[in-house]
N, C-alpha and C positions, 0 to 999 in steps of 0.2 A: 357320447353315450346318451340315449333318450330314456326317459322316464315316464310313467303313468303316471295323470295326475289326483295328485295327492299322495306318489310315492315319494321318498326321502332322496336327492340327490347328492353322488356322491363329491360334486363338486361345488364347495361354496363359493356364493354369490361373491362377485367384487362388492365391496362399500363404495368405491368411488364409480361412477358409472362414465365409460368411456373411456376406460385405466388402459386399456390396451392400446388404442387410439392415441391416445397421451401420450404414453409410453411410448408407440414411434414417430411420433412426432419428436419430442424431447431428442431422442438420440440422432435422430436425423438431423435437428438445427445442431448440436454437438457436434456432429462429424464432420456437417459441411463448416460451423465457424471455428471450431479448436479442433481434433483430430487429423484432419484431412491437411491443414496448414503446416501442424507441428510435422504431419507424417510426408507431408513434400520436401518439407526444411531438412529431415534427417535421409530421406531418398538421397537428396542432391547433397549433403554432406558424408555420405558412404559413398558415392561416387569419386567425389576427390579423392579420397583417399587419406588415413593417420597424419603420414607422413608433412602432407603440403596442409593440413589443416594445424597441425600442431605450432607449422612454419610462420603459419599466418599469426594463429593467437599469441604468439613466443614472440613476438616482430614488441620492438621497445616501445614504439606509437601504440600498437593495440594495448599492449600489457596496460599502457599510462592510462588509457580511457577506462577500460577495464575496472582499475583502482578507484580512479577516479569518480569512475560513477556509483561503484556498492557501495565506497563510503562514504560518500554524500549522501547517497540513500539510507543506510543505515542511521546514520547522523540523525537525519530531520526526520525518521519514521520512530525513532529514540527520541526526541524530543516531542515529536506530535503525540507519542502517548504517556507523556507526564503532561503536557501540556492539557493535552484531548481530554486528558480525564479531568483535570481541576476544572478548563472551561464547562465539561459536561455535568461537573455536581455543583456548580455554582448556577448553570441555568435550570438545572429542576429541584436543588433543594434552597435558593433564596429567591425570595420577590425584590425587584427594585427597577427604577426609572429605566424603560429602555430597553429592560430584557428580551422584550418580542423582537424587538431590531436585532441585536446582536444574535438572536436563535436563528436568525432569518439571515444573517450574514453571513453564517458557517456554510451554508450551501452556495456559496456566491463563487466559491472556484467550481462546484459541480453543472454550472449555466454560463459562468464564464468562459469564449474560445479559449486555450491558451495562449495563444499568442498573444491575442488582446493582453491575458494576464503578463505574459514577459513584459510587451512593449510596456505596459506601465509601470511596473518594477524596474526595469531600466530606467526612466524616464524619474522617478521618486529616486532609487538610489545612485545614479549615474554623480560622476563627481562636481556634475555643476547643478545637481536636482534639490527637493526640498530637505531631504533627508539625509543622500547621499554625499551632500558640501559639510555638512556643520557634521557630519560624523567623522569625517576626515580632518577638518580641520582640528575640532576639539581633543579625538581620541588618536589621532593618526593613522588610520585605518580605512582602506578601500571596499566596497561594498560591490561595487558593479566591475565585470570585468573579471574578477577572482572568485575562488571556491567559494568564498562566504557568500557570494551573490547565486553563484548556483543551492547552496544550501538553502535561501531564504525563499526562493523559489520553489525547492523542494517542500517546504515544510506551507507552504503557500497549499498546495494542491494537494497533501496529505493528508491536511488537518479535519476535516469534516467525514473523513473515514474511522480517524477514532471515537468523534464526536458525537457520532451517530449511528456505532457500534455501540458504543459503554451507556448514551441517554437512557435507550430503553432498558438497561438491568439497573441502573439506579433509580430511575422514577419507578420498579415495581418491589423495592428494598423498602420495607415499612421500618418508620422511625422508629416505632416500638423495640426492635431490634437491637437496635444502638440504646434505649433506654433499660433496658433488662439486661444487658450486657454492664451499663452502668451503676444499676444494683446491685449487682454481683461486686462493684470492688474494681473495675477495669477501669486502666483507665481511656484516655481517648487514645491516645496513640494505639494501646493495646485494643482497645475496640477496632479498631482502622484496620491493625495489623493482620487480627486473629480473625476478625466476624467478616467487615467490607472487603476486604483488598482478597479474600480466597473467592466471595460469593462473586466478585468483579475479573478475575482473573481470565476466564476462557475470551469472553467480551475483548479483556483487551490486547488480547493474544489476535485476536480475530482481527481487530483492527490495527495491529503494527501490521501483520501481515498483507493487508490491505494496503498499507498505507505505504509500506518497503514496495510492492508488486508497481502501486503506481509511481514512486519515485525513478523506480531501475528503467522503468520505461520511459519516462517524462521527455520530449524532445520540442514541445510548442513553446513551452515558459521558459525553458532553460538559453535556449541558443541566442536568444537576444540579451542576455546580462550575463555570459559565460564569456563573450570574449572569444571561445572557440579558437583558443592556442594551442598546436600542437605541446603535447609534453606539460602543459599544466591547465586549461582550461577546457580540452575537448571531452566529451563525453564520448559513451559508445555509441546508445544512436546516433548521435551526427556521423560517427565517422561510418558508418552502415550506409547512413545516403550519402557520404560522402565514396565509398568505394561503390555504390550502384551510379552515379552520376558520369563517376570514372570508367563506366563498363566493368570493374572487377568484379561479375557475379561470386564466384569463387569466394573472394575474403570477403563481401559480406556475409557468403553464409557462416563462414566462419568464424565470422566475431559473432552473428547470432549463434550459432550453436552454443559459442562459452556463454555467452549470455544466460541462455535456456536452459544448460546445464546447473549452471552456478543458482540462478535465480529456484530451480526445481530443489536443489540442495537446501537452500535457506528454508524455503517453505517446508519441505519435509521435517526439519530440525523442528522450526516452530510449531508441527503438526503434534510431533513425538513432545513436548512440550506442553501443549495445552492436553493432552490425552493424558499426560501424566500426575498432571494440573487437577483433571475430574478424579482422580483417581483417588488422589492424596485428598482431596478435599469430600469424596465420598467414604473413606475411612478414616476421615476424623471425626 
């Protein structure tokens, strides 16, 4: 609709200029890198068919990887955010020797290959490495080779998801906070419980989620210190390139699908979690 000017139009101006533009650009790079893949992946998994897909992910090898890998994921993205966070209120709320190094460390699995990352993990916990002898010897405990060595791995490439998810809401949390809360009669714990840990919570919702999403995928770090045993040390992605190596298009896509499914589950949960999270913390 045209206008004369200096008459009133009825459609107002974008604020951002070229929003439209944007806007299909955006969904275009969406479709072609996540839409279009997920939407190939279930084309060719409605093709097989219930029956032979259900065959595949029910198969005792798939089931084990399957296991295997949510809870070693869960595992090390459960400890990257108790961890994630003490590392992350210890480098923005103390000064001391060093600290720019260790801020500068957290990012070293985000530039590190992984694989680079495995082989050195293997090579530090294998049972003849610097770490991995005197752990075995003193504690009697294997590190490379076994679940604990895929979990260390995990928690290797997780960590700087939570770390740098939760930084920035505690460097914009003013101490004064914590000190009026202390006037009032609180004490720490209850300061922590009541004030930080609700105004911290979406953050660190955000970064398990992160950090689960990268674990359930991880296949560079892991397959050099997993050993990759049927039945106790393979993961699902390996065994994905392991069934496309084989030509079995079919059960790969079928162990991706559980995958996909499963993994869309978790996130969802955690979605309905952190929404429930604002909620609670905007009606208190």
């Amino acid at each position: 609709m045209t206008t004369r000017p200096g008459a009133w139009s009825l459609r107002a101006p974008s604020p951002l200029p070229g929003w439209g533009l944007s806007l299909g650009i955006t969904l275009t790079l969406l479709s072609l890198v996540v839409l279009l893949p997920i939407g190939a992946l279930l084309i060719r998994a409605a093709g097989i068919g219930p029956a032979e897909l259900w065959a595949t992910i029910s198969s005792p090898r798939v089931l084990a990887a399957l296991v295997l890998s949510f809870r070693a994921a869960l595992v090390a993205a459960l400890f990257n955010l108790v961890f994630g966070l003490a590392l992350a209120w210890v480098l923005v709320r103390y000064e001391f020797p060093g600290r720019r190094l260790i801020d500068a460390a957290v990012d070293l699995p985000f530039a590190l290959p992984t694989a680079v990352a495995g082989i050195a993990l293997t090579a530090l916990y294998a049972p003849n490495g610097a770490l991995g002898g005197p752990i075995q010897d003193w504690f009697g405990v294997r590190v490379a080779y076994t679940e604990l060595g895929i979990w260390i791995a995990l928690v290797f490439v997780g960590l700087p998801f939570v770390v740098r998810t939760v930084q920035p809401v505690i460097a914009e949390i003013e101490k004064e906070v914590e000190e009026v809360s202390a006037t009032l009669g609180a004490s720490r714990l209850t300061t922590w419980r009541r004030v930080i840990l609700p105004m911290l919570t979406p953050a660190l919702l955000t970064g398990f989620a992160l950090a689960l999403a990268r674990a359930v995928g991880e296949y560079g770090s892991v397959i050099f210190i997993a050993g990759n045993l049927p039945f106790q040390t393979e993961i699902a992605p390996l065994l994905i390139v392991i069934r496309l190596e084989e030509f079995d298009y079919d059960g790969a896509v079928a162990i991706a699908v559980a995958m996909l499914a499963i993994s869309f589950v978790l996130l969802l949960l955690i979605n309905l979690i952190q929404v429930w999270s604002r909620r609670h913390t905007a009606g208190a």
